[in-house]
N, C-alpha and C positions, 0 to 999 in steps of 0.2 A: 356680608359674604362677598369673595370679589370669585366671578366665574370666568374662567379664560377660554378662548376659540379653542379647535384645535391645531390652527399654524402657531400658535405663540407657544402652545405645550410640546410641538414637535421642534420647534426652535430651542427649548430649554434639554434635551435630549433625555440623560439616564435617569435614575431612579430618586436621585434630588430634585426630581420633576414632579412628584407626587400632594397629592392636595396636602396639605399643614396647617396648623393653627401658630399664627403671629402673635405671642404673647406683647411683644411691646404697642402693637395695634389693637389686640383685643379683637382679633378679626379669624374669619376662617378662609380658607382661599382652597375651591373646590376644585377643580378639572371637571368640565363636564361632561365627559367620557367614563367617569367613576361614577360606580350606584351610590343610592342614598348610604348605603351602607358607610359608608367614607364619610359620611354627615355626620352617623353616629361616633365614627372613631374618632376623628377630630374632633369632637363637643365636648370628649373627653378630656383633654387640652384645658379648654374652655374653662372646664370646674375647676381644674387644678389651678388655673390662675386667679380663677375666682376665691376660691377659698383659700388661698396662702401666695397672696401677690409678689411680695418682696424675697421670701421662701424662695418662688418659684421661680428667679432670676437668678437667686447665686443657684440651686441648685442645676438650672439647666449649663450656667455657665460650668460648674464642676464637671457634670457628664461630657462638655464640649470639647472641658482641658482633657477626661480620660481619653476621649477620640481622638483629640490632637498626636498624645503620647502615642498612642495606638497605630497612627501611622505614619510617624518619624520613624518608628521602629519596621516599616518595611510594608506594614497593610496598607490598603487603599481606603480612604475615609469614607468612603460608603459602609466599603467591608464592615470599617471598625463600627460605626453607625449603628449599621444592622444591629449588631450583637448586643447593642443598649436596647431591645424589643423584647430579650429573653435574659437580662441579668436584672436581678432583686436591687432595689430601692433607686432604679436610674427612673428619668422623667417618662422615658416611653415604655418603660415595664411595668409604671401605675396605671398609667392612661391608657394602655391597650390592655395589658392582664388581668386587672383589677376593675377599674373606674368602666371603660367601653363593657366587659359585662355586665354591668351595675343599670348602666344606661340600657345597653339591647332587652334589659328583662324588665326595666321598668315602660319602656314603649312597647314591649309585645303585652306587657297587663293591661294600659292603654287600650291600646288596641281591643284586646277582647271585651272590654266592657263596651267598646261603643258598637253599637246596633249600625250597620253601615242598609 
């Protein structure tokens, strides 16, 4: 995990400043200003690259080229960004819609079994 201060996270500015998962590093890179919760989302990442490595490079490339398109034609790339978190079969609508639920109910069953 790579944790950043928070002058290097206020130096990087808008909302491409959010913690990510680095498929070509196999890393997660947190902001330490974000709750655990942000562990969970990005671990989601994590699996995807785990269980379909080579998969998961053309398809993030595909998503990157539909963004690109997305704002030649006038959007701002965050904009177009965002909108891959709520369209079917992109890399950030498995890994938050699908896979981050998957994960959040399997660490709250965790959870409950251990006697803290």
């Amino acid at each position: 995990w790579t944790v950043l201060r928070q002058e290097e996270e206020s130096s990087l500015g808008n909302k491409l400043a959010n913690s990510r998962y680095n498929a070509l590093t196999n890393t997660l890179q947190i902001w330490s200003a974000e709750p655990l919760d942000t562990l969970v989302a990005e671990f989601a990442h994590a699996q995807q690259f785990n269980n379909e490595t080579i998969i998961h490079y053309f398809r993030y490339v595909d998503d990157l080229l539909r963004v690109a398109g997305k704002a030649v034609t006038g959007m701002s790339f965050v904009e177009a960004y965002e909108q891959e978190y709520d369209t079917r079969g992109t890399i950030e609508y498995e890994a938050h819609k699908i896979i981050e639920p998957q994960l959040k109910e399997r660490l709250k069953n965790i959870v409950k079994l251990e006697k803290f």
